[in-house]
C-alpha positions as MATLAB code, in Angstrom:
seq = 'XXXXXXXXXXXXXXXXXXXXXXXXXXXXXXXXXXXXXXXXXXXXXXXXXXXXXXXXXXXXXXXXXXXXXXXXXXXXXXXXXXXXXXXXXXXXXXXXXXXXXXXXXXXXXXXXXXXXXXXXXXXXXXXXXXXXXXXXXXXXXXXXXXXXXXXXXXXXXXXXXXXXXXXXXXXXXXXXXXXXXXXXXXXXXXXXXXXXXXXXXXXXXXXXXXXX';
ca = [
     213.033    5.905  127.963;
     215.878    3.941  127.906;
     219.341    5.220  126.277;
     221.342    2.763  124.187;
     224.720    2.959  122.623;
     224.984    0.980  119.769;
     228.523   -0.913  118.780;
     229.610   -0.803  115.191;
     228.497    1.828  112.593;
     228.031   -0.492  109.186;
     225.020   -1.558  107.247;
     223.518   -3.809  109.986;
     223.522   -1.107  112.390;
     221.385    0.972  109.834;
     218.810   -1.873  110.046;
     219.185   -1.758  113.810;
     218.944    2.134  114.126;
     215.191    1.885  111.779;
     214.001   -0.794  114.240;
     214.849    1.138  117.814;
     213.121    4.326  115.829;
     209.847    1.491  115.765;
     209.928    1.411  119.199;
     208.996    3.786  122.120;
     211.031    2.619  125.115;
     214.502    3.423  123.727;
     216.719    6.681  123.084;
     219.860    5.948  120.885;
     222.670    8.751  122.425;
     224.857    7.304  119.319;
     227.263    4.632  118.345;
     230.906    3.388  119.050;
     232.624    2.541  115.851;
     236.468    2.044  114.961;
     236.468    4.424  112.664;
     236.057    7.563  115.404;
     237.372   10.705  114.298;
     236.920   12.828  117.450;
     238.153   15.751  114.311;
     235.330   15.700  112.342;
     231.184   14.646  113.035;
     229.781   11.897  111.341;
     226.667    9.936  111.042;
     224.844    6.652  110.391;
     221.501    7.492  109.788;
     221.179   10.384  111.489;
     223.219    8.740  114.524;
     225.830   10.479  115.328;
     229.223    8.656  115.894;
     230.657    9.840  119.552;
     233.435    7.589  120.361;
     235.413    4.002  119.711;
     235.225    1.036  121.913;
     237.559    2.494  124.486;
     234.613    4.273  125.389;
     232.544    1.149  126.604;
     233.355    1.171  129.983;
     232.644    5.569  130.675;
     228.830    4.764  128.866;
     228.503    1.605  131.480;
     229.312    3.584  133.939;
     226.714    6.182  132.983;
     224.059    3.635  133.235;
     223.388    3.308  129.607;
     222.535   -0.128  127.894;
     224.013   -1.460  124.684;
     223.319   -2.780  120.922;
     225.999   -5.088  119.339;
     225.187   -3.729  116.136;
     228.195   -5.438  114.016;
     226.913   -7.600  111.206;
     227.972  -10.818  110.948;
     228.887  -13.019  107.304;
     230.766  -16.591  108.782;
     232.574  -15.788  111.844;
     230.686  -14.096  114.340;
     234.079  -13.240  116.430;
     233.823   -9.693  116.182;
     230.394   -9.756  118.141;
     231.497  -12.099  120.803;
     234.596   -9.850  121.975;
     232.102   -7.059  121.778;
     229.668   -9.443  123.916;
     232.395   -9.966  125.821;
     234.274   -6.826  126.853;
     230.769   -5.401  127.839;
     229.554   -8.345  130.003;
     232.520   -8.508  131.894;
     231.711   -4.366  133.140;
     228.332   -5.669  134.237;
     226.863   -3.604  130.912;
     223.519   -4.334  130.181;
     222.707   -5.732  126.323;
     218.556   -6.031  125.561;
     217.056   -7.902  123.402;
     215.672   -5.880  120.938;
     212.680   -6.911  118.784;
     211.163   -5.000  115.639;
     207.449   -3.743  116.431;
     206.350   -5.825  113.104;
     208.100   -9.084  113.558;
     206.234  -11.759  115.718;
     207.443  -13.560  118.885;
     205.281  -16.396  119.909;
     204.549  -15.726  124.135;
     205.730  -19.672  124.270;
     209.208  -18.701  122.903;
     212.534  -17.233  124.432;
     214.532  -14.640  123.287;
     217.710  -14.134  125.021;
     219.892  -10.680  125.810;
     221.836   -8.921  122.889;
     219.703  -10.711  120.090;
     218.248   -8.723  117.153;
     214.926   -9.846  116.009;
     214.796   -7.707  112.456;
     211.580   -6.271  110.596;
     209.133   -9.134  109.545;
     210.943  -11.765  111.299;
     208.316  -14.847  112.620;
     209.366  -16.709  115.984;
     206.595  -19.369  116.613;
     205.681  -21.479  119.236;
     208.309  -23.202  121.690;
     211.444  -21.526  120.533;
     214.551  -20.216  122.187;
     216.797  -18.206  120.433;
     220.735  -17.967  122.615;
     222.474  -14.545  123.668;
     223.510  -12.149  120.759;
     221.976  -13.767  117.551;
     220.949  -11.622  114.608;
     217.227  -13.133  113.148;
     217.298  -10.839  109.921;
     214.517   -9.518  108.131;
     211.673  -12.175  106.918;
     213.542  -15.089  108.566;
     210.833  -17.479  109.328;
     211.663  -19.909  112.275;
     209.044  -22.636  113.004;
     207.961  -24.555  115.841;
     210.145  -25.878  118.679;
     213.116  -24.617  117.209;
     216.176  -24.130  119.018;
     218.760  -21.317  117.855;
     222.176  -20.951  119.955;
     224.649  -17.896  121.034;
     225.847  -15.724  118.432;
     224.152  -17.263  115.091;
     223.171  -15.289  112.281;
     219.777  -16.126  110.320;
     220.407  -13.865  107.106;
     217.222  -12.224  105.501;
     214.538  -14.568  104.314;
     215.918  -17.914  105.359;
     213.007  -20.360  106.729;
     213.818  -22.772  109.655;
     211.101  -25.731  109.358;
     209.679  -27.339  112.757;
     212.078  -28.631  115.011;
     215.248  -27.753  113.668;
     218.535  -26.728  115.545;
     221.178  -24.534  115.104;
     223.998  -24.422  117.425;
     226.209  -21.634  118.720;
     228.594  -19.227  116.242;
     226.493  -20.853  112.766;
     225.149  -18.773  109.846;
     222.198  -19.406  108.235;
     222.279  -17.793  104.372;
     219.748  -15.473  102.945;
     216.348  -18.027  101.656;
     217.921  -21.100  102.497;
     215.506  -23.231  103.783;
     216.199  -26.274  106.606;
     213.770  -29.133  106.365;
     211.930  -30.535  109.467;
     214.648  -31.730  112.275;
     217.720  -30.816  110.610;
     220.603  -29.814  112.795;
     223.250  -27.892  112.254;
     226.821  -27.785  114.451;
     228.305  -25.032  115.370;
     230.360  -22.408  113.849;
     229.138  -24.074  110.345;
     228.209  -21.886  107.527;
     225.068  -22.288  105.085;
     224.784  -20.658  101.625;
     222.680  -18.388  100.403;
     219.367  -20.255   98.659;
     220.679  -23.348   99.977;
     218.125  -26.452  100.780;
     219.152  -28.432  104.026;
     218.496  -31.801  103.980;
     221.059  -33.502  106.265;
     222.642  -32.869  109.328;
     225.573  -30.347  109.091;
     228.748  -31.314  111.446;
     230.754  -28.465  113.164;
     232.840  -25.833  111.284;
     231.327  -27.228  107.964;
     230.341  -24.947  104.828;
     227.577  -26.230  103.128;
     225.678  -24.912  100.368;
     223.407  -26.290   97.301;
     220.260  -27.623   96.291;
     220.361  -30.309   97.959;
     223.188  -28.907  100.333;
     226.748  -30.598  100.099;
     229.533  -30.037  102.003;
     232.170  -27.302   99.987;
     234.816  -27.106  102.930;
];
């Protein structure tokens, strides 16, 4: 089995930590969170917290790989310095997919991305380095999904649609066929997509408008 060390000790990481249980080839030795108190044990799940990330570079060393397991809600800037401090030590960051989600063979999922619990990934997909595809997303054919997005819980992704790097994708908001959205641009939760979304744009609605 392989060890991991997961990064961040919030509610994604408890969604994390339930998936890696679903699967056999990992061991989680425990997570690196900012709020390490080397005085007193605590837990996420039944994780146990065993240092902060000044403690990156002693777990590379030991040959462990990693989980970025900080949520993201509009900026994913957290996870990239995260991304970021443990690339540049040669760490290793898998991809790690839920045993009950689906992953078309004809479809790419890059290092450091999350593929949550009932998440569908069909045909002639690729999904970038260190994106979260949350629990029920449903992305469709040919689909292209860049570095560092988020695709909250339930949100369908019709055929053909893009999202570039750094974007979030609200909970059961739905993009229509060939809709692309720039990057670091935020949807809304329950929003409907029916226009191209510029760069650092937040849209939201029924049809979706621009609100900033």
């Amino acid at each position: 089995m392989k060890n991991l060390i997961l990064v961040g000790g919030g509610g994604h990481c408890k969604s994390v930590i339930e998936v890696i249980k679903g699967l056999s080839e990992y061991n989680i030795v425990g997570i690196l969170d900012p709020c390490f108190d080397s005085t007193q044990e605590k837990f996420v799940q039944d994780v146990p917290i065993i240092g902060n990330d000044d403690d990156i570079s002693r777990y590379i060393s030991m040959g462990h790989s990693f989980v970025v397991t900080v949520g993201q809600i509009k900026s994913p800037k957290t996870r990239i310095k995260l991304f970021g401090l443990i690339k540049s030590q040669s760490g290793k960051l898998p991809a790690i997919i839920a045993k009950n989600a689906y992953v078309s063979n004809n479809s790419s999922v890059a290092d450091g991305t999350v593929v949550l619990n009932n998440a569908i990934i069909n045909c002639n997909c690729n999904v970038g380095v260190g994106a979260i595809i949350n629990s029920g997303t449903i992305i469709e054919h040919d689909c292209c999904i860049g570095d560092y997005c988020h695709i909250a819980p339930g949100a369908v992704l019709s055929g053909d649609t893009k999202v570039d790097n750094s974007s979030f994708i609200g909970a059961n908001s739905v993009l229509v066929q060939g809709i692309q959205v720039g990057s670091e641009s935020v949807i809304g939760a329950g929003s409907v997509v029916n226009k191209n979304v510029p760069n650092s744009q937040v849209w939201a609605g029924n049809p979706a408008q621009r609100i900033s």
